[in-house]
C-alpha positions in Angstrom: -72.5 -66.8 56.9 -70.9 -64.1 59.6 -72.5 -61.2 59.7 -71.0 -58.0 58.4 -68.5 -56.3 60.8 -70.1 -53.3 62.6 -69.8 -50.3 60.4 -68.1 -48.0 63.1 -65.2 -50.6 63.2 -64.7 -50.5 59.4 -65.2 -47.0 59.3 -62.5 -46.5 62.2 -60.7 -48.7 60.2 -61.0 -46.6 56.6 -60.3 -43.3 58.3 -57.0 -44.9 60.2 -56.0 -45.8 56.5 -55.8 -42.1 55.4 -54.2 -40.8 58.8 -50.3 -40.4 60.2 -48.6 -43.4 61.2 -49.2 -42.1 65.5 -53.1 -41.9 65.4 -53.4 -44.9 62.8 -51.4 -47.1 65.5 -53.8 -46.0 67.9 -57.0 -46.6 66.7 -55.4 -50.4 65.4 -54.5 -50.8 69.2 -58.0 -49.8 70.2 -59.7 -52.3 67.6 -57.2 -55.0 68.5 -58.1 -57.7 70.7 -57.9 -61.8 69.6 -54.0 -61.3 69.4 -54.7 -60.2 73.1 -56.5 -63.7 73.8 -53.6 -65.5 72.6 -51.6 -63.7 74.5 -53.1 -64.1 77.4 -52.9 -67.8 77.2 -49.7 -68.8 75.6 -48.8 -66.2 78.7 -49.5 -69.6 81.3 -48.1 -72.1 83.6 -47.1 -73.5 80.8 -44.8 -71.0 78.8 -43.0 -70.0 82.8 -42.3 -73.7 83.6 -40.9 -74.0 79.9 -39.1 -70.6 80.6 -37.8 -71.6 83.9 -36.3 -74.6 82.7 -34.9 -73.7 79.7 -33.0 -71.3 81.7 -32.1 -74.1 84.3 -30.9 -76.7 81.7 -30.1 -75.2 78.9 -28.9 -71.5 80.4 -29.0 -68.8 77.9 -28.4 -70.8 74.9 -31.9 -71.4 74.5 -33.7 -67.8 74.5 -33.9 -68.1 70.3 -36.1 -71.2 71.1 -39.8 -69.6 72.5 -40.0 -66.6 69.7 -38.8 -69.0 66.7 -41.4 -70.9 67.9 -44.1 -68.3 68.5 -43.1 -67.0 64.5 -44.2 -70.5 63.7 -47.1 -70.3 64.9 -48.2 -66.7 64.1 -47.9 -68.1 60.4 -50.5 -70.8 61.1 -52.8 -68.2 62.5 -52.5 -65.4 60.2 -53.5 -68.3 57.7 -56.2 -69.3 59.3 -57.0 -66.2 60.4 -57.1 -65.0 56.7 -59.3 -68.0 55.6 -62.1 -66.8 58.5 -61.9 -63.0 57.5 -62.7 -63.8 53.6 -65.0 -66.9 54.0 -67.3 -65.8 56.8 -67.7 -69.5 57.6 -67.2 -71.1 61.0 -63.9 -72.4 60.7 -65.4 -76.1 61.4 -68.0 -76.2 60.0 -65.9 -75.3 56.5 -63.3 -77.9 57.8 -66.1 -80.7 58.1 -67.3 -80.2 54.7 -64.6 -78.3 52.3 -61.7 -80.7 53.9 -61.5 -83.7 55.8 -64.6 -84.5 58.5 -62.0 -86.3 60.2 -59.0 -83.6 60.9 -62.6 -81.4 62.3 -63.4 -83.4 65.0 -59.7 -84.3 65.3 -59.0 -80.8 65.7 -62.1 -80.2 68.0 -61.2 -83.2 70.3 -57.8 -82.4 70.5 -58.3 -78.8 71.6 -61.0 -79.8 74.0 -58.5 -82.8 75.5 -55.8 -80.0 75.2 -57.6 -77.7 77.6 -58.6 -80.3 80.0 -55.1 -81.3 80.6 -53.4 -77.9 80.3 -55.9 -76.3 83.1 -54.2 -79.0 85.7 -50.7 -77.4 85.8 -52.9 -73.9 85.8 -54.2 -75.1 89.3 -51.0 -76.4 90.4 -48.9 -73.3 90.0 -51.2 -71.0 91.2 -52.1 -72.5 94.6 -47.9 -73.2 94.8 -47.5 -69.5 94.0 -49.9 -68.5 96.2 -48.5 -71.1 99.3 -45.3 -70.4 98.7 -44.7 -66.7 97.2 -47.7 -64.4 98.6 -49.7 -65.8 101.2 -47.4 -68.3 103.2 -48.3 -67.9 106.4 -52.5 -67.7 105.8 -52.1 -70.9 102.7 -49.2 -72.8 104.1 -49.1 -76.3 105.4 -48.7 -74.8 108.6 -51.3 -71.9 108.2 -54.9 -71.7 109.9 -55.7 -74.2 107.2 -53.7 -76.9 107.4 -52.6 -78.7 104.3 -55.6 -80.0 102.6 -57.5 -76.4 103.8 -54.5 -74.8 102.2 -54.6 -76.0 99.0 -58.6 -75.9 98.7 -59.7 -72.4 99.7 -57.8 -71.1 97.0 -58.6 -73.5 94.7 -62.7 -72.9 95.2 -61.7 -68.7 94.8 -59.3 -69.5 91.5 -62.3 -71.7 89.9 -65.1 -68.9 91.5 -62.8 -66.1 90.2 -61.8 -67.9 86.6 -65.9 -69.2 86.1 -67.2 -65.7 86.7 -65.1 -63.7 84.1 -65.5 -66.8 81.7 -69.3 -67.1 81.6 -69.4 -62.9 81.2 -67.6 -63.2 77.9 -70.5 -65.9 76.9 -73.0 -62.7 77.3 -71.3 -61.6 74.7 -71.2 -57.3 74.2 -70.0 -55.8 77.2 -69.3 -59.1 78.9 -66.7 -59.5 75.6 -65.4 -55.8 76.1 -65.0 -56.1 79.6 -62.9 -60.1 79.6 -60.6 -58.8 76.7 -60.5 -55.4 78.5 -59.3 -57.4 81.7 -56.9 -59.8 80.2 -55.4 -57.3 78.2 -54.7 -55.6 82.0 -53.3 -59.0 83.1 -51.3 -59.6 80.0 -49.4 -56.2 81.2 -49.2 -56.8 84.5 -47.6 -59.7 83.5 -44.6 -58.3 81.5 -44.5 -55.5 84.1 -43.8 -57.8 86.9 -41.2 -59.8 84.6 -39.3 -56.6 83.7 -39.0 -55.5 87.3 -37.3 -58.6 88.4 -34.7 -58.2 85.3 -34.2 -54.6 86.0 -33.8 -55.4 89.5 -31.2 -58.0 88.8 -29.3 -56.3 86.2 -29.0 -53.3 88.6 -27.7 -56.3 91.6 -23.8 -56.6 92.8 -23.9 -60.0 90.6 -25.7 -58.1 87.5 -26.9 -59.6 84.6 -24.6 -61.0 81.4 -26.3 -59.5 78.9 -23.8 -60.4 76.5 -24.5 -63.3 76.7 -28.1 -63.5 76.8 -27.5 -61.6 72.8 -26.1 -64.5 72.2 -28.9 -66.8 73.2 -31.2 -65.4 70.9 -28.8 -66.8 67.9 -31.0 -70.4 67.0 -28.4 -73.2 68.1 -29.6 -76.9 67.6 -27.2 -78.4 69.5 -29.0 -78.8 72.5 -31.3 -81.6 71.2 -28.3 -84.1 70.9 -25.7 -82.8 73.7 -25.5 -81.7 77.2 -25.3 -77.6 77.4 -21.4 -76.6 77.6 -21.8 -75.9 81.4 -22.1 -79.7 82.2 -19.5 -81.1 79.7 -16.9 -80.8 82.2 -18.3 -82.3 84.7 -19.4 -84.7 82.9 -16.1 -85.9 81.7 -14.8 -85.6 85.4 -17.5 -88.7 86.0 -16.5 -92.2 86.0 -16.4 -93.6 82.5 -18.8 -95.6 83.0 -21.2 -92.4 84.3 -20.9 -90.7 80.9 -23.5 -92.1 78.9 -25.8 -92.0 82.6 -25.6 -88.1 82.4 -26.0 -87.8 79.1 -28.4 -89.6 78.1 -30.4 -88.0 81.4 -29.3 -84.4 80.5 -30.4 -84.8 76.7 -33.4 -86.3 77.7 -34.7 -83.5 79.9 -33.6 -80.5 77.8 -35.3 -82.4 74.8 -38.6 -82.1 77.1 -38.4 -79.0 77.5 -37.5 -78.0 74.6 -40.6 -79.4 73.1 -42.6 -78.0 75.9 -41.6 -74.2 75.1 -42.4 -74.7 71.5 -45.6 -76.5 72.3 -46.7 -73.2 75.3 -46.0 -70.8 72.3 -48.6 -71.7 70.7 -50.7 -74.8 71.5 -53.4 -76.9 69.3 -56.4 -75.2 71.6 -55.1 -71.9 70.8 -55.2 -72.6 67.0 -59.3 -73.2 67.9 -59.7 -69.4 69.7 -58.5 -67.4 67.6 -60.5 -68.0 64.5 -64.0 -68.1 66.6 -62.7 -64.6 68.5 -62.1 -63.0 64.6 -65.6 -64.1 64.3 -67.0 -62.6 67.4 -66.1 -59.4 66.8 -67.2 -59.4 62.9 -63.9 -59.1 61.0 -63.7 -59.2 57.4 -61.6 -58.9 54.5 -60.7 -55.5 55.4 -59.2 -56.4 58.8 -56.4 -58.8 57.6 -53.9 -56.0 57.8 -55.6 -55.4 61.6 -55.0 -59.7 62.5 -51.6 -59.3 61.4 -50.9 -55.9 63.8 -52.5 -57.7 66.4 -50.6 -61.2 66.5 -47.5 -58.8 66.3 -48.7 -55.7 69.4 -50.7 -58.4 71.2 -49.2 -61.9 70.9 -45.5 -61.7 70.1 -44.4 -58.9 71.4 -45.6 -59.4 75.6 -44.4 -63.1 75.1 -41.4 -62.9 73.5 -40.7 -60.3 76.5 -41.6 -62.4 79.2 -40.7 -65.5 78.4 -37.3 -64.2 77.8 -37.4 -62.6 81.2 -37.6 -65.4 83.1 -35.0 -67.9 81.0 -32.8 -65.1 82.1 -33.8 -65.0 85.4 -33.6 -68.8 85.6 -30.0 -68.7 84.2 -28.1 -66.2 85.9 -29.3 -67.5 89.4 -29.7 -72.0 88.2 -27.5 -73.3 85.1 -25.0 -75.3 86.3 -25.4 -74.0 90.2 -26.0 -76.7 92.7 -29.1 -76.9 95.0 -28.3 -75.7 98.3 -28.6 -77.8 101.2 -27.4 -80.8 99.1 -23.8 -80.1 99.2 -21.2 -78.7 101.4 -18.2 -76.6 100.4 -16.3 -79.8 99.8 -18.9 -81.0 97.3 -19.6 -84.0 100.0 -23.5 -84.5 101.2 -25.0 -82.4 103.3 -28.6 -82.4 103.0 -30.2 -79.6 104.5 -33.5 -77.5 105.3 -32.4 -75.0 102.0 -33.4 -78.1 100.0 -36.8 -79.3 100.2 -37.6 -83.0 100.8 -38.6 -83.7 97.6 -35.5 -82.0 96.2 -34.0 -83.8 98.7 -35.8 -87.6 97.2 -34.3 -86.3 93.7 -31.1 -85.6 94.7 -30.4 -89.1 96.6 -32.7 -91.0 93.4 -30.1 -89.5 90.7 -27.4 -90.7 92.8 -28.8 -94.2 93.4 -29.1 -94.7 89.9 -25.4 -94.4 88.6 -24.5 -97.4 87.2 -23.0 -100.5 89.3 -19.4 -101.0 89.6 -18.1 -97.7 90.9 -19.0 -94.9 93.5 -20.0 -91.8 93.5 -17.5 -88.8 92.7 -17.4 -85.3 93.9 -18.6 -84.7 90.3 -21.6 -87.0 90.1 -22.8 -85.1 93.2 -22.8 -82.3 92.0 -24.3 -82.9 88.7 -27.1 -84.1 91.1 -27.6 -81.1 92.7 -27.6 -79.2 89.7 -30.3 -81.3 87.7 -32.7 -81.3 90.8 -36.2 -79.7 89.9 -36.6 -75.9 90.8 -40.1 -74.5 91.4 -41.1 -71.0 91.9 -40.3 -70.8 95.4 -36.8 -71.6 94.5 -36.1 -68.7 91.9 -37.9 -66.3 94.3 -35.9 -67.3 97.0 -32.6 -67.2 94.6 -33.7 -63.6 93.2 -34.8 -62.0 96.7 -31.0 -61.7 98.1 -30.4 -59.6 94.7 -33.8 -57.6 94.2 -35.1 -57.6 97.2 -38.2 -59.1 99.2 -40.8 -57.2 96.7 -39.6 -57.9 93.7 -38.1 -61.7 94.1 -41.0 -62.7 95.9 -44.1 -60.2 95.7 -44.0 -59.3 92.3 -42.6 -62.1 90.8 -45.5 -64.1 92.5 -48.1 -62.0 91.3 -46.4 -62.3 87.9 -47.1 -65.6 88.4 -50.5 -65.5 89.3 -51.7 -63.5 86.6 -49.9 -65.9 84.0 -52.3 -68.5 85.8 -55.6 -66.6 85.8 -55.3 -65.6 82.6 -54.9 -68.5 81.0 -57.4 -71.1 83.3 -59.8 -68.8 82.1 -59.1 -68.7 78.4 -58.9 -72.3 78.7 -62.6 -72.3 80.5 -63.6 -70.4 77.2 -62.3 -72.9 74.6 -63.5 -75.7 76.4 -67.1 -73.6 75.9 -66.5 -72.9 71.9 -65.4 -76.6 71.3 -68.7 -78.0 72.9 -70.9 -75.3 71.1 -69.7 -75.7 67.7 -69.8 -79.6 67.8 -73.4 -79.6 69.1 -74.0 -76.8 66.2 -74.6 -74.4 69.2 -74.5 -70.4 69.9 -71.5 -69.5 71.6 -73.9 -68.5 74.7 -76.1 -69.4 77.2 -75.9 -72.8 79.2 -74.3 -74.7 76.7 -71.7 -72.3 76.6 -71.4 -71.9 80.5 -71.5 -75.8 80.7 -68.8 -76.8 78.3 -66.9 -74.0 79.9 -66.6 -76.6 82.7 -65.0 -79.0 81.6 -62.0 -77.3 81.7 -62.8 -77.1 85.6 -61.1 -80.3 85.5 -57.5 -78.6 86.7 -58.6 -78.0 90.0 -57.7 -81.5 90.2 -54.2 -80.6 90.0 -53.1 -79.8 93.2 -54.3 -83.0 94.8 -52.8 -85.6 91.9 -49.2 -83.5 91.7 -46.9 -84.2 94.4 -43.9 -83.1 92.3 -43.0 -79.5 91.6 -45.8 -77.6 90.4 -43.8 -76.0 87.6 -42.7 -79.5 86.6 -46.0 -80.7 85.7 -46.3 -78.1 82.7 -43.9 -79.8 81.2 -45.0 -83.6 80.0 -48.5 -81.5 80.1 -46.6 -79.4 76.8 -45.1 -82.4 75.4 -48.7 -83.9 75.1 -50.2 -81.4 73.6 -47.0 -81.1 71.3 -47.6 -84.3 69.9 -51.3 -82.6 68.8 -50.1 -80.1 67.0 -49.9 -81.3 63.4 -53.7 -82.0 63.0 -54.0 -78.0 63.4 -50.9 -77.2 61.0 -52.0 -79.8 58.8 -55.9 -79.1 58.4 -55.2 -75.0 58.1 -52.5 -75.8 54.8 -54.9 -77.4 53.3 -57.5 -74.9 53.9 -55.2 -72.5 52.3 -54.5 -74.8 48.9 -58.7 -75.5 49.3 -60.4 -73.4 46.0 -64.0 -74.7 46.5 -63.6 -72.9 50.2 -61.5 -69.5 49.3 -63.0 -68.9 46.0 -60.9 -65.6 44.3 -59.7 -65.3 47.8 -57.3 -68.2 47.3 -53.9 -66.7 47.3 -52.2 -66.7 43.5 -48.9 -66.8 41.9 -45.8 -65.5 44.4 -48.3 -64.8 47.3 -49.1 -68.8 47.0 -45.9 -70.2 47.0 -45.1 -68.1 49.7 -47.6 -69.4 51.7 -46.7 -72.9 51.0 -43.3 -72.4 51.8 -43.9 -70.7 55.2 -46.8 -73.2 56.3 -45.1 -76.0 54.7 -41.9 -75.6 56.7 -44.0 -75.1 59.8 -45.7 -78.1 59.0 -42.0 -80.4 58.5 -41.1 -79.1 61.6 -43.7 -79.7 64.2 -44.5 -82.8 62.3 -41.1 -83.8 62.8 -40.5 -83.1 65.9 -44.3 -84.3 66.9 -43.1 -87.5 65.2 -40.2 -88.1 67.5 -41.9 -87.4 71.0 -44.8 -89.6 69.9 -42.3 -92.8 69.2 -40.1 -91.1 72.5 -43.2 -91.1 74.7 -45.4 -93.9 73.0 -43.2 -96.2 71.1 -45.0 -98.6 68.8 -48.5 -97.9 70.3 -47.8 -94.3 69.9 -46.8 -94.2 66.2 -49.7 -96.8 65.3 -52.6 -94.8 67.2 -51.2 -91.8 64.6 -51.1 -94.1 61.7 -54.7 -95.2 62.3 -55.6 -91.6 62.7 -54.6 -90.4 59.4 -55.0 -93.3 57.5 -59.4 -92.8 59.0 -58.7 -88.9 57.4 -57.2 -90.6 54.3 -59.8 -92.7 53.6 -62.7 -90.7 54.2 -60.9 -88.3 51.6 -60.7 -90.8 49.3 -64.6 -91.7 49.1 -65.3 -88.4 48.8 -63.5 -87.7 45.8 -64.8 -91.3 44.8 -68.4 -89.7 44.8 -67.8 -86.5 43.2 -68.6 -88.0 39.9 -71.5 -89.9 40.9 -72.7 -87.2 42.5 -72.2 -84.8 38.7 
């Protein structure tokens, strides 16, 4: 069992009960923290290159997408969030033996995998940022350097930097105060930098449509089955025989990245933080009113506003607007230096692939040049003429940064938990500070990515998308679990409400998990699932097989 919370906490906690609505919000802020943590890493590479390309593909028809998403999965935490604060237990630990031994290590392996991966797009986007954004001329290809030097100096300072904040939190006590302390800095930074660039461009000659961007924020699920409106026309100006090409190509993508916004709102590895980081500071049944301030103040609220910023961003200056230096003013090629050579490669690739039998058109071109990956360099570049040098490059880069930092070191500390808890460790010392490595495995990134950095987020998301249900599953049946919740278990309305909410949540990402697996795996893809649950499902039924035995 957890030991009790500290009594000042609970007594700050009774006396904010009994005071005005101004100091009791205070002290809740001051207690607040895990919501912080999940902030700080659903704020990554991961939820900007989602952001960014909604905004590119989709415009702003998709803002609704990220913060129905995030409400998702601030249900799934609050449950499992509630099942921690009244049990005490280690949450798998009671997994392993209250529910399925399989979904345990299915949801510790998958978490651990998660973080591996997600730390590589981490690495990628901040050395690009960092290149290309704030220190060009020291970091760039043609810096003191040179381009392997480039890319690994700030590599060996992001991993320094990310190991030595990580490995204070596994002191525990002040190292813990002083990592949430500093992540809850670069969670505000973060927004800051974000709501500079917006107020800059809202303030521009062009301005900002924000009648428009209301609109977005109205859930619209056509997207997953048509082109956004902004193509359509060109579309049809196409050969015939180009329709189904661009379609099938446009659908594809924003389907990707759809999946890969809802997946950086909240991923599987998040699902394992936030239950050991209610446990580390010693929250019990009195703080569940506390969990559900802080996924609301710490969580929702700083990404909901960021996020958004940058689909905004991302559509005013790139739905629907040609790459420059592909075109020229009569639509015909032109390729320039404004497009890089990789744009460049795109470009000429989309082109090459139109189906046989008739040539390009003026339209096909330009569709070309609209779908060719953007990268951070690219939106700075597109901003600076409207907000300036400091806010389009220097503070949107730093925005950028932090978003990296933050989360490269939250994934360091998972990789840590996952590695204590299946060896049946403390959550300190070497085991800690060794496990914590594994996630060291993104400063790979920058050497295996030749593509845009941003890009890589993207089939990064969609992997750990297809994830996600072992954590949705496993916490609803925690919730419906009486031997593990005792009198805690909700009853009555408050049940069914739960169930409806977390079952929902459940259809959907299981769904949509579903259809990305068979997308991205076929055959192999569904079976390796099937096998997977059917292990959980059998193991299940020889427990229940030995229950009476066992009497």
């Amino acid at each position: 069992m957890n030991p009790p919370p500290p009594s000042d906490d609970v007594q700050l906690l009774r006396a904010a009960s009994q005071q005005p609505l101004g100091p009791r919000l205070r002290t809740y802020l001051k207690l607040s923290g895990p919501g912080w943590l999940q902030s700080a890493i659903t704020l990554g590479g991961g939820s900007l290159s989602g952001s960014l390309y909604l905004g590119v593909l989709g415009g702003f028809g998709l803002l609704w997408l990220q913060p129905v998403a995030m409400i998702m999965g601030i249900i799934m935490l609050s449950a499992i969030g509630y099942v921690v604060m009244t049990t005490g237990r280690r949450p798998l630990q009671a997994i392993h033996e209250q529910v399925n031994p399989v979904l345990a290590f299915g949801w510790a392996a998958a978490s651990l995998i998660a973080s591996m991966v997600w730390a590589m797009p981490q690495y990628s986007l901040a050395i690009g940022v960092l290149q290309q954004n704030l220190l060009p001329d020291l970091l760039g290809s043609a810096g003191p350097f040179g381009d392997l030097g480039g890319k690994l100096v700030p590599t060996v300072a992001v991993l320094a930097f990310s190991t030595y904040i990580t490995w204070n939190y596994g002191k525990g006590g002040r190292g813990v105060q002083l990592y949430e302390l500093i992540l809850k800095i670069m969670v505000g930074v973060i927004v800051l930098c974000f709501a500079g660039v917006i107020a800059r461009l809202t303030f521009s000659a062009q301005g900002l449509d924000w009648g428009k961007a209301l609109a977005g924020l109205i859930p619209n699920f056509g997207l997953l089955v048509r082109p956004a409106d902004a193509f359509l026309p060109l579309i049809e100006a196409t050969n015939l025989a180009h329709h189904a090409y661009w379609r099938d190509f446009i659908v594809d993508n924003q389907r990707d990245v759809i999946v890969a916004a809802a997946a950086t709102a909240v991923g599987i590895n998040m699902t394992f933080l936030f239950p050991y980081s209610i446990l580390r500071r010693g929250w019990g049944r009195e703080f569940v009113g506390l969990c559900r301030f802080d996924l609301a103040t710490g969580m929702f609220i700083p990404f909901v506003l960021a996020t958004s910023f940058v689909v905004m961003a991302a559509a005013s200056q790139f739905h629907a607007v040609p790459q420059p230096g592909l075109l020229d003013a009569a639509g015909n090629p032109a390729l320039t230096g404004a497009a890089s050579p990789r744009q460049i490669k795109e470009y000429e690739s989309l082109v090459a692939g139109l189906p046989a039998g008739a040539g390009a058109t003026a339209a096909d071109r330009q569709l070309a040049a609209m779908l060719v990956t953007r990268d951070a360099s690219h939106l700075a570049a597109a901003l600076e003429p409207l907000t300036g040098a400091f806010f389009g490059r220097i503070i949107f880069g730093f925005g950028v940064l932090g978003m990296t930092l933050s989360t490269i070191t939250l994934l360091m500390l998972i990789s840590g938990q996952v590695i204590c808890e299946l060896l049946g460790r403390k959550q300190t010392g070497w085991t800690f500070k060794l496990g914590s490595l594994l996630a060291a495995s993104g400063a790979l990134g920058p050497f295996l990515w030749s593509k845009a950095a941003f890009w890589l987020a993207v089939p990064t998301s969609v992997f750990a998308f297809i994830l996600m249900p072992i954590a949705y599953l496993t916490f609803f049946l925690m919730m419906n679990q009486r031997q593990l919740l005792g009198d805690a278990m909700p009853r009555g309305g408050s049940r069914w409400t739960w169930n409806l909410l977390m079952g929902t949540c459940l259809l959907v990402v299981s769904g949509a998990s579903g259809f990305m697996l068979w997308e991205k795996g076929g055959v192999w893809g569904l079976t390796a699932a099937a096998l997977f649950l059917g292990s959980a499902a059998v193991v299940d039924l020889r427990r229940r097989l030995m229950r009476p035995a066992k009497a």
